[in-house]
C-alpha positions as CSV (number, residue, x, y, z in Angstrom):
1,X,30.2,14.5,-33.3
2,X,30.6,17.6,-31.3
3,X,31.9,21.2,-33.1
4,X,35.5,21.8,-33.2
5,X,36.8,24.4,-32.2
6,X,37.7,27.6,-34.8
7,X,39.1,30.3,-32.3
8,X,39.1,32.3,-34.9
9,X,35.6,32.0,-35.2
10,X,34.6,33.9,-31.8
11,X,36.5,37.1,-32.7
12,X,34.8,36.9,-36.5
13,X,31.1,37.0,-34.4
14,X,32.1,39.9,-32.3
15,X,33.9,41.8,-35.5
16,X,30.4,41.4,-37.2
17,X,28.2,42.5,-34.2
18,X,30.6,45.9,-33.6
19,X,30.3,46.6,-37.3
20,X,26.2,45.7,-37.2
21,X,26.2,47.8,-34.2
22,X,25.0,46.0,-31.5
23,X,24.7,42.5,-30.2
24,X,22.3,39.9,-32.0
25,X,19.7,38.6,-29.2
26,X,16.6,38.4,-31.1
27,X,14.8,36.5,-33.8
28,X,14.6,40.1,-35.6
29,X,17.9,40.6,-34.9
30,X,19.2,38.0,-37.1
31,X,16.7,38.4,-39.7
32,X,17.9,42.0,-40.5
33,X,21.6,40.9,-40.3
34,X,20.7,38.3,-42.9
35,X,19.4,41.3,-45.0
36,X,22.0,43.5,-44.6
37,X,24.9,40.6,-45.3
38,X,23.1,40.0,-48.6
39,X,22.2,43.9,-49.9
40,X,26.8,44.8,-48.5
41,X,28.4,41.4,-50.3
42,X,24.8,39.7,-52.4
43,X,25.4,36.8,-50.9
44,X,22.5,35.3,-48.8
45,X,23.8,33.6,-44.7
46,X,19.7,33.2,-43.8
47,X,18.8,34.0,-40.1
48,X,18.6,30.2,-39.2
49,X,21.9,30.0,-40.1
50,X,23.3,32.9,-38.4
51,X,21.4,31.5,-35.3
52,X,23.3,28.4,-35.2
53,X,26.3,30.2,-35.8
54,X,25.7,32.9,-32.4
55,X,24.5,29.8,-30.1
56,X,21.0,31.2,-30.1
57,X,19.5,27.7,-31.2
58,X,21.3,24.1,-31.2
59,X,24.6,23.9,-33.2
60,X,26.3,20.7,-33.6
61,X,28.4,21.1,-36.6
62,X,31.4,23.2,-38.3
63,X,30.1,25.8,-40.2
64,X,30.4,26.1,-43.5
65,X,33.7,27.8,-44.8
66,X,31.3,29.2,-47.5
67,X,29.3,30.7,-44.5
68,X,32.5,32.1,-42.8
69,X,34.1,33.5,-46.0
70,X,31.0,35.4,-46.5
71,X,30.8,36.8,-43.0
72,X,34.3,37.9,-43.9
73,X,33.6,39.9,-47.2
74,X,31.1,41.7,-45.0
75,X,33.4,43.0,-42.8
76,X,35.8,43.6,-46.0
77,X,38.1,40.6,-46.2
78,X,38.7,38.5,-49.0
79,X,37.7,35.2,-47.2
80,X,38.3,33.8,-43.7
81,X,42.1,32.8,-44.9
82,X,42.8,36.6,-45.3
83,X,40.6,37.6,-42.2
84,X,42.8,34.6,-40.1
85,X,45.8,36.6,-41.4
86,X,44.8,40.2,-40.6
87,X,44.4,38.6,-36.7
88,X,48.0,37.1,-37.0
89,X,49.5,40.4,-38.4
90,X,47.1,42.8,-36.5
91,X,48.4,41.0,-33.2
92,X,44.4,41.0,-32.0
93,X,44.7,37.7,-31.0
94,X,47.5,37.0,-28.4
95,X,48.4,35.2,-25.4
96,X,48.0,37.7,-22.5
97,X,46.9,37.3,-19.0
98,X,43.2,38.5,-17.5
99,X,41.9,39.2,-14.8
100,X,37.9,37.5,-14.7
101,X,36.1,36.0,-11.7
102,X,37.2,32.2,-11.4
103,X,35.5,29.2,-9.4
104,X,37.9,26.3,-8.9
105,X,36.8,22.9,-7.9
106,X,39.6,22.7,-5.4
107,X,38.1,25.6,-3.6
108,X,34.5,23.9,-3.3
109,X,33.2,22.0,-0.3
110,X,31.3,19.1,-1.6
111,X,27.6,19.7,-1.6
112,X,28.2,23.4,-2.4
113,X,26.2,24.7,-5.3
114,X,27.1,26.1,-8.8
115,X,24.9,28.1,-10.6
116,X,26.3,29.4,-14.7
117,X,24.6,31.1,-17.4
118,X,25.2,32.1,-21.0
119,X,23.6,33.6,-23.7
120,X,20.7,33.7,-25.0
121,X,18.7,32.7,-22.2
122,X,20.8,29.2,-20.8
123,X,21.1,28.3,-16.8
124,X,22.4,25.2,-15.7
125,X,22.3,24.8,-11.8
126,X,25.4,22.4,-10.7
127,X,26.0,20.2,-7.7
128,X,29.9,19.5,-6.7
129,X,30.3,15.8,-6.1
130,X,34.1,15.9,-4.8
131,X,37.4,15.8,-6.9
132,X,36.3,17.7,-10.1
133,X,33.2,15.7,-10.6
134,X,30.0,18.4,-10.4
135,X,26.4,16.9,-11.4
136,X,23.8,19.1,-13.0
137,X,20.7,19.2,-10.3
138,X,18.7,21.8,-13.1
139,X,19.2,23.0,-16.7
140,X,17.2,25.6,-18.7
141,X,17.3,25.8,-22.6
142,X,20.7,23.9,-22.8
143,X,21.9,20.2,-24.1
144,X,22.9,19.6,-20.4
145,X,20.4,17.5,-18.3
146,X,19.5,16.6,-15.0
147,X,21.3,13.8,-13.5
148,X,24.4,14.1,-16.1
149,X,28.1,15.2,-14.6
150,X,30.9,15.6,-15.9
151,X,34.5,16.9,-14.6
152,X,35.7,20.4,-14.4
153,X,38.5,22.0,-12.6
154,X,37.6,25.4,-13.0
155,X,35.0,28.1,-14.2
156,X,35.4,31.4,-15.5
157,X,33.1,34.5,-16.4
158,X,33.3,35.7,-19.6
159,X,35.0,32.3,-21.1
160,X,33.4,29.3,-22.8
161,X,33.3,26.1,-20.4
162,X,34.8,23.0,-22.2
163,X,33.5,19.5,-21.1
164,X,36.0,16.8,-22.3
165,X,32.6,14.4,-22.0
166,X,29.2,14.5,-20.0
167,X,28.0,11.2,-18.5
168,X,24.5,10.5,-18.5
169,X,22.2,8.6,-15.8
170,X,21.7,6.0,-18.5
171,X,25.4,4.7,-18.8
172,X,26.2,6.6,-22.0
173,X,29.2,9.5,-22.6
174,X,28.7,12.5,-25.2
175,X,31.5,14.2,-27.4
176,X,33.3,17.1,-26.2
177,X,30.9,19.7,-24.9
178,X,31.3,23.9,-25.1
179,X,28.8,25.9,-23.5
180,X,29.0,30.1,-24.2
181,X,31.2,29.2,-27.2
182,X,30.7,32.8,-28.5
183,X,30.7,35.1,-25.3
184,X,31.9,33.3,-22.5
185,X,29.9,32.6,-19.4
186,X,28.0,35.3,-18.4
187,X,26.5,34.0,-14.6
188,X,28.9,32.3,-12.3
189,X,27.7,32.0,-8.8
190,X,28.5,29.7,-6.0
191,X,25.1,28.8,-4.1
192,X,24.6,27.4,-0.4
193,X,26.0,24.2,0.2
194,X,23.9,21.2,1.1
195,X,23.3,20.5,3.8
């Protein structure tokens, strides 16, 4: 079963990175996070944890609301109920409109290449196949393997790409699939086509 999706959950992360002050990208860095969660609030979230949580290693589950409300008291809510409701009344979280580099399928020329990257260290090289079908040709540290594809009509840096389902070369379908659920994509490149 694939994570759902909490969008609250994204702006908690980056709340607790600003207040840690600066972004978590290493095994050490989430070790001291741990430390400093547990001396601000005494309650232990243990580095593996807070791993999972950032997208730094595999994470197929919801997290725990325990785990949340903690992360909360650190940054001086009550729980996540009283953190969703200081986004609602802060107005942090609204529809708006941005400006971000976007690829669209429609804009491709079958064969062309796609190349995307998020953190900590993920690169996936696409192939468009026509329609809104692309085909990953290469895939470095990520659940995405050569020979899947799946549809997508567009791609855009900084935002998390959502799969509806990947099809594999051996007949089956996965769950929904989010890459760069915390930060968005952070490489989006169009490469040569094929010739």
């Amino acid at each position: 079963m694939g994570t759902p999706f909490i969008p609250e959950l994204s702006e908690l992360l980056h709340q607790v990175e600003e207040k840690f002050g600066h972004r978590l990208s290493t095994t050490t860095d989430f070790e001291l996070l741990s430390f400093v969660i547990e001396r601000e609030t005494g309650e232990l979230i243990s580095a593996s944890t807070l791993k999972r949580l950032w997208g730094y290693v595999s994470y197929s589950s919801t997290p725990r609301i325990a785990t949340m409300d903690t992360l909360c008291r650190y940054l001086g809510h009550k729980d996540f109920k009283a953190f969703r409701q200081a986004l609602k009344d802060s107005g942090a979280v609204v529809s708006t409109f941005f400006t971000s580099k976007t690829v669209e399928a429609s804009s491709l020329s079958e064969g062309a290449g796609l190349l995307l990257g998020w953190a900590p260290n993920r690169l996936v090289r696409l192939r468009f196949r026509g329609g809104s079908t692309f085909e990953v040709e290469s895939a470095e540290n990520a659940k995405l393997r050569p020979g899947d594809r799946f549809e997508a009509s567009e791609f855009i840096l900084g935002a998390p790409l959502f799969i509806s389902s990947v099809h594999r070369s051996d007949g089956t379908s996965t769950p929904p699939y989010v890459a760069a659920k915390a930060d968005g994509l952070n490489v989006l490149e169009v490469l040569h086509e094929k010739g």
